[in-house]
Every structure is written in C-alpha cells, then in structure tokens.
LUMMARSE-496716 format. One record per residue: residue in one letter; x negated, y, z negated of N, C-alpha, C, CB in turn. Coordinates in steps of 0.05 Angstrom, whole numbers, plus 5000, padded with zeros to 4 digits. Atoms other than C-alpha are relative to their C-alpha. Glycine has a CB too. Layout:
N
aXYZXYZXYZXYZ...
//
This chain:
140
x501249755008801466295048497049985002500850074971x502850024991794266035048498949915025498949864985x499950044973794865795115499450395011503749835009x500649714990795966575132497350134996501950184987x501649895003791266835096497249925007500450044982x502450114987785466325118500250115039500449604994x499749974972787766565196498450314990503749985017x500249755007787267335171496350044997502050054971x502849965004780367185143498749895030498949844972x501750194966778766755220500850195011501049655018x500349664982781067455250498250135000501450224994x501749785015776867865212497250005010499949954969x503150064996770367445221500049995034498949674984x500149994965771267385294500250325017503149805011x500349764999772368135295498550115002500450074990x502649845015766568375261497649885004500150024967x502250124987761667825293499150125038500949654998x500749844968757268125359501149645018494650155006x499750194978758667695420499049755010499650085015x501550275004753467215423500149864979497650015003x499350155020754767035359502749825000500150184980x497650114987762166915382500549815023501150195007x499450214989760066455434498449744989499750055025x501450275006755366065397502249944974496150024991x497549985011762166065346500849755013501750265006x498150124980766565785409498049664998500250215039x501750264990760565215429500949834973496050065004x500850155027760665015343503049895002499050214968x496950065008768664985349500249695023502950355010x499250234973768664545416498549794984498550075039x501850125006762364125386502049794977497550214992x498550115021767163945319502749925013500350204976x497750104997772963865359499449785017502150205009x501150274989769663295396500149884989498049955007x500850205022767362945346502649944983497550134981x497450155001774162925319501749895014501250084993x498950164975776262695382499249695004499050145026x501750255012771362095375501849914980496950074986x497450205026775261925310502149935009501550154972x497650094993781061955339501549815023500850185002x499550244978780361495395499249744988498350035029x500950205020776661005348502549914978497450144983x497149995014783361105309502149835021501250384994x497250044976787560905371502250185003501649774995x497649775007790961585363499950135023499750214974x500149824974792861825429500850284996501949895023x498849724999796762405407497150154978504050024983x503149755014790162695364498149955023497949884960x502349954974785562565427500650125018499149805013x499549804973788962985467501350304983503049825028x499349815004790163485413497550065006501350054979x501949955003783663525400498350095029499349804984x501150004975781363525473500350255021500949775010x498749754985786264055498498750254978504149995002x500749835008783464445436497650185019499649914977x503349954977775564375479501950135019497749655018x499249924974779264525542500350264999502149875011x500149715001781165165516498450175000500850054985x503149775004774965425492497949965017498249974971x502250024974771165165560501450175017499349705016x499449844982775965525594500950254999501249915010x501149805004775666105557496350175011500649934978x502549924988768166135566498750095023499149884998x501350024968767765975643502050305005501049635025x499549674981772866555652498650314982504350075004x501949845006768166985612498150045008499549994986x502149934991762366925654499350255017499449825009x500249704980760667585693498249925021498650314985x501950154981758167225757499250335015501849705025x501349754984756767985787497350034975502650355004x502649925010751468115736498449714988500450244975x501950275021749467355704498549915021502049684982x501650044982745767145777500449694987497250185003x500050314996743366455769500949864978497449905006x498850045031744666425695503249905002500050334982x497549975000751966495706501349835016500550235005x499250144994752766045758498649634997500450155019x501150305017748365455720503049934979496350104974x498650075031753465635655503449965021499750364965x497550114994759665545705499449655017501750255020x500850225000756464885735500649804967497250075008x499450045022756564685664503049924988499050194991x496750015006763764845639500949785027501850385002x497450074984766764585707498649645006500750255036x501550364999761263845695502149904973495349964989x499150065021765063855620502349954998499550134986x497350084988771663945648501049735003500150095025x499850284980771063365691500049774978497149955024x501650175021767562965637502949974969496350234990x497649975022773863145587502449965010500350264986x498250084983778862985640499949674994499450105031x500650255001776362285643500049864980498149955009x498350145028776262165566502150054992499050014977x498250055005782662315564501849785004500450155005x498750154992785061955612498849664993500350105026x501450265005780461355593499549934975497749985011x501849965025778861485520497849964999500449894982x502550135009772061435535497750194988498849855026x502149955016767661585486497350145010499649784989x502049914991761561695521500250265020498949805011x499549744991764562195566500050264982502349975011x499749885025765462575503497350104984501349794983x501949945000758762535478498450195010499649895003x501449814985755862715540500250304996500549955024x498949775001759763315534498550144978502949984998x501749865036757363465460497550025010499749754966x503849874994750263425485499250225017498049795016x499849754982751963965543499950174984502250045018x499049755021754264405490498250024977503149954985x502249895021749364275440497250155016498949714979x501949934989744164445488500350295006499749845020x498849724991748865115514498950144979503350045002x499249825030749665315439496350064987502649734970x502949985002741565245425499150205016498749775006x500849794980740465685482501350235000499949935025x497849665002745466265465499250014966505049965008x501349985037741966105390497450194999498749624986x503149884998735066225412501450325022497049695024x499749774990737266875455500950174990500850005014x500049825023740967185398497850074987501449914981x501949795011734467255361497750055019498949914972x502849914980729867375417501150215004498949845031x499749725000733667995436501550184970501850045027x498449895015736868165371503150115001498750134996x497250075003744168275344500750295017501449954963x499149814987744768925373500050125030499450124988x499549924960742868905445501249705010496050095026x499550284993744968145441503550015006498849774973x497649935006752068435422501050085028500050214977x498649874974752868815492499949865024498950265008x500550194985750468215534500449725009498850014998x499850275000754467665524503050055016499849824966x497850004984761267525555502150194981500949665007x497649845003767068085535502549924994500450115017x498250074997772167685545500649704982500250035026x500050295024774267125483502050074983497149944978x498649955015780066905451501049774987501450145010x499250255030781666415391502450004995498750074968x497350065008789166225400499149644996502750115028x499850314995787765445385502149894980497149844996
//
C-alpha cells in the first residue's frame, strides 16, 4: 500500500515539474543509480550491477531519444555524442565490473546535469519548460 502510494506521489511530481527540471531529475536518478552500482560490484553482486545498470541504460536511452536533432544543432549532437560515449562506457562495466568505467560515466552526467542546472535558471522555469526534450518516461 505504501509502495503505491510513494509511485502515485513519483507521478504527480514528475507531472507537475517543467522539462528541464525533468531532465536534470533523469541525470540525479542515473547519477544515484551508479553509485549504487559501485556498491554493488564492491559487494560481488552481479545480479544488483546489472540491475542497477540496466536502470542507467534506461534513462540514457530515454534521453538520447529525446533529443530534437532538427532544432538542438550542435548542442544536440554534442548531448547524443555523450549518451552513445556512456553507453559504451556502461556496456563495459557490465561486462567487466569495472568501476572506473562507472565513474567516468558519473562525471559525464554530473557535468550534463550542471549544465541543464545552470540553463534552467538562466532562462527561467517558464520558457525553460518549452525547451527541453518532450519526450520522458519513468517506467524503472
């Protein structure tokens, strides 16, 4: 029952948050699901490093097919450079558990998520709201 109702309230807020807010959201979710990925290879837990991993995978590949390469220009094809370097980079700690691949990754993303931080308040929530990717969805 509180299971439900904690989802109901992760509807709600994901609802009622503008877009950029929703991807700097996605970046915070990938960022924590790393880092429990880290534990869990430090654990020797294969089956949590590849939950945790396929969680990222989801929300990079949510993102990359959110980009609007007709209107993002160079932007758009830097932020799919990106996703399809993190990919790779999360392929390889799977298959390797390696840690540092992992990292790296976290530092891509903290760097992404800083820069979709600072652009929320440089243009504000309401023209920031119509300029971010459209397309996002939180089944994990």
């Amino acid at each position: 029952m509180i299971n439900r109702h904690l989802q109901t309230y992760k509807n709600n807020e994901v609802n009622t948050v503008g877009k950029v807010k929703l991807v700097i959201m996605m970046y915070d979710g990938a960022i924590r699901f790393l880092n429990e990925c880290i534990k869990k290879i430090e654990e020797n837990d294969i089956a949590g490093r590849g939950l945790y991993l396929g969680k990222v995978q989801k929300i990079i590949g949510e993102l990359h097919e959110s980009i609007n390469k007709r209107r993002g220009g160079e932007v758009a094809g830097s932020l799919e450079n990106a996703y399809n370097l993190i990919t790779t980079k999360l392929t390889h700690a799977n298959i390797n558990g390696d840690i540092e691949q992992i990292e790296q990754s976290i530092t891509i993303l903290e760097g992404l998520r800083d820069a979709w931080s600072t652009i929320s308040q440089d243009i504000g929530s309401e023209q920031g709201n119509n300029n971010a990717p459209s397309r996002v969805a939180l089944n994990l």
